[in-house]
C-alpha positions as CSV (number, residue, x, y, z in Angstrom):
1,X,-0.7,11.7,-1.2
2,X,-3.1,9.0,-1.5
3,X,-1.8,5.4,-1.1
4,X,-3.2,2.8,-2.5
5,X,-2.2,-1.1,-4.1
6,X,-2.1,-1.8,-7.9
7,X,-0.6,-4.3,-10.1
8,X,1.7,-3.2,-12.9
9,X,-0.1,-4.5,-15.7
10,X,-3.3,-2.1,-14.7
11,X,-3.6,0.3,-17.4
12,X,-4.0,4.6,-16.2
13,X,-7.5,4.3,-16.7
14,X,-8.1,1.6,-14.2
15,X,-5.8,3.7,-11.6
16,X,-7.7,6.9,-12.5
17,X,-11.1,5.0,-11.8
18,X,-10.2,4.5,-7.6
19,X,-11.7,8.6,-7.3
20,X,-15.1,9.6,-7.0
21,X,-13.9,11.9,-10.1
22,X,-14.7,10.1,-13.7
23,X,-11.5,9.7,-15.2
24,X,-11.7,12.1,-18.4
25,X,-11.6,14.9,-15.8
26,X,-8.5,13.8,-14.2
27,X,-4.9,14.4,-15.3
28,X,-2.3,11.5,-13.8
29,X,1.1,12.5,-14.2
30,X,4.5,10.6,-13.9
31,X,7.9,12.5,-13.9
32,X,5.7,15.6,-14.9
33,X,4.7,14.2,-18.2
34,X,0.8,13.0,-18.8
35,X,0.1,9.3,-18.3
36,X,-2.0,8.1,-21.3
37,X,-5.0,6.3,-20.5
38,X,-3.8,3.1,-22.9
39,X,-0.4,2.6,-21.4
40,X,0.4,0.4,-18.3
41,X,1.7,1.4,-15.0
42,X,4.5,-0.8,-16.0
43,X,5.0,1.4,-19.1
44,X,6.2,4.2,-17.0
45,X,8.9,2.1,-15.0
46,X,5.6,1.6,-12.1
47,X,6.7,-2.4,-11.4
48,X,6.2,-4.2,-8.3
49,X,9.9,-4.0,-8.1
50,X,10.4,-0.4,-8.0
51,X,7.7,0.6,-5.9
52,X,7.1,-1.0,-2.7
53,X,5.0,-0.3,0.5
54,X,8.3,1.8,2.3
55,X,9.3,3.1,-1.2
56,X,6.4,3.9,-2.9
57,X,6.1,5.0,-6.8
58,X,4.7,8.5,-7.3
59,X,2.0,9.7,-10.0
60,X,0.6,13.2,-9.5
61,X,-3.3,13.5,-10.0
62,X,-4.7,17.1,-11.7
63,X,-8.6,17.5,-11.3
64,X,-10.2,19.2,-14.4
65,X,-11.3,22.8,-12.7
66,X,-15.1,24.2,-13.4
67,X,-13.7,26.4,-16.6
68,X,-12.6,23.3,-18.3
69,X,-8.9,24.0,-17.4
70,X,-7.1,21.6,-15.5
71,X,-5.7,22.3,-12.1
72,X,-2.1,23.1,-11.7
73,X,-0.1,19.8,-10.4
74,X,1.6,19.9,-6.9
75,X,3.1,17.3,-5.6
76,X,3.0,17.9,-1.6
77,X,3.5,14.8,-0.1
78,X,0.9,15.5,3.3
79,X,1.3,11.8,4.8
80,X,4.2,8.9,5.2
81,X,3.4,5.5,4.7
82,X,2.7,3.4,7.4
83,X,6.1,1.7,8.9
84,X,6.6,-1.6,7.7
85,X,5.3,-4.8,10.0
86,X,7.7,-7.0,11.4
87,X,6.4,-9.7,9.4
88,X,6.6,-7.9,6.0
89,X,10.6,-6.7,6.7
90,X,12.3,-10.4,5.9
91,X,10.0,-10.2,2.8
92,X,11.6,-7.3,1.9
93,X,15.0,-8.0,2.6
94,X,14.3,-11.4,0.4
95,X,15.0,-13.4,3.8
96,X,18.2,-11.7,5.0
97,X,18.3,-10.3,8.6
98,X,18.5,-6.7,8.7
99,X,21.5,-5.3,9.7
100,X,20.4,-2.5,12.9
């Protein structure tokens, strides 16, 4: 999994252009269906809301393979994100002390 920060109104294009891959040879994929370049992350329920840094939103990425063929999607999660700061944890809970 690669993490990284986007707004929801970026379109799949500007989220496909973050590799060192130009985008017509990549495949993003939400809920196993194709992203299309035009839409917006926000298109395919991708909001600030829904995806935050503890919870984050999934897209699976497919690399277009020397014979043209695109590469078979797996979605292997190799990493966790990074425990939330102290300072970040009110912000989440919208001011409310956590109960431990």
């Amino acid at each position: 999994m690669l993490f990284t920060c986007v707004g929801d109104s970026n379109d799949v294009t500007s989220v496909a252009g973050i590799l060192k891959v130009t985008p017509s040879n990549q495949q993003l994929f939400k809920d196993n269906q194709v992203m299309e370049d035009e839409k917006t992350l926000q298109d395919y329920g991708l909001t600030s809301s829904s995806a935050k840094a503890q919870c984050p939103g999934s897209v699976g990425l497919a690399v277009r393979l020397e014979n043209g063929e695109f590469e078979q999607l797996d979605l292997t999660p190799f990493s966790s994100p990074p425990d939330l700061p102290d300072v970040m944890k009110s912000q989440e809970t919208n001011g409310q002390e956590q109960s431990s």
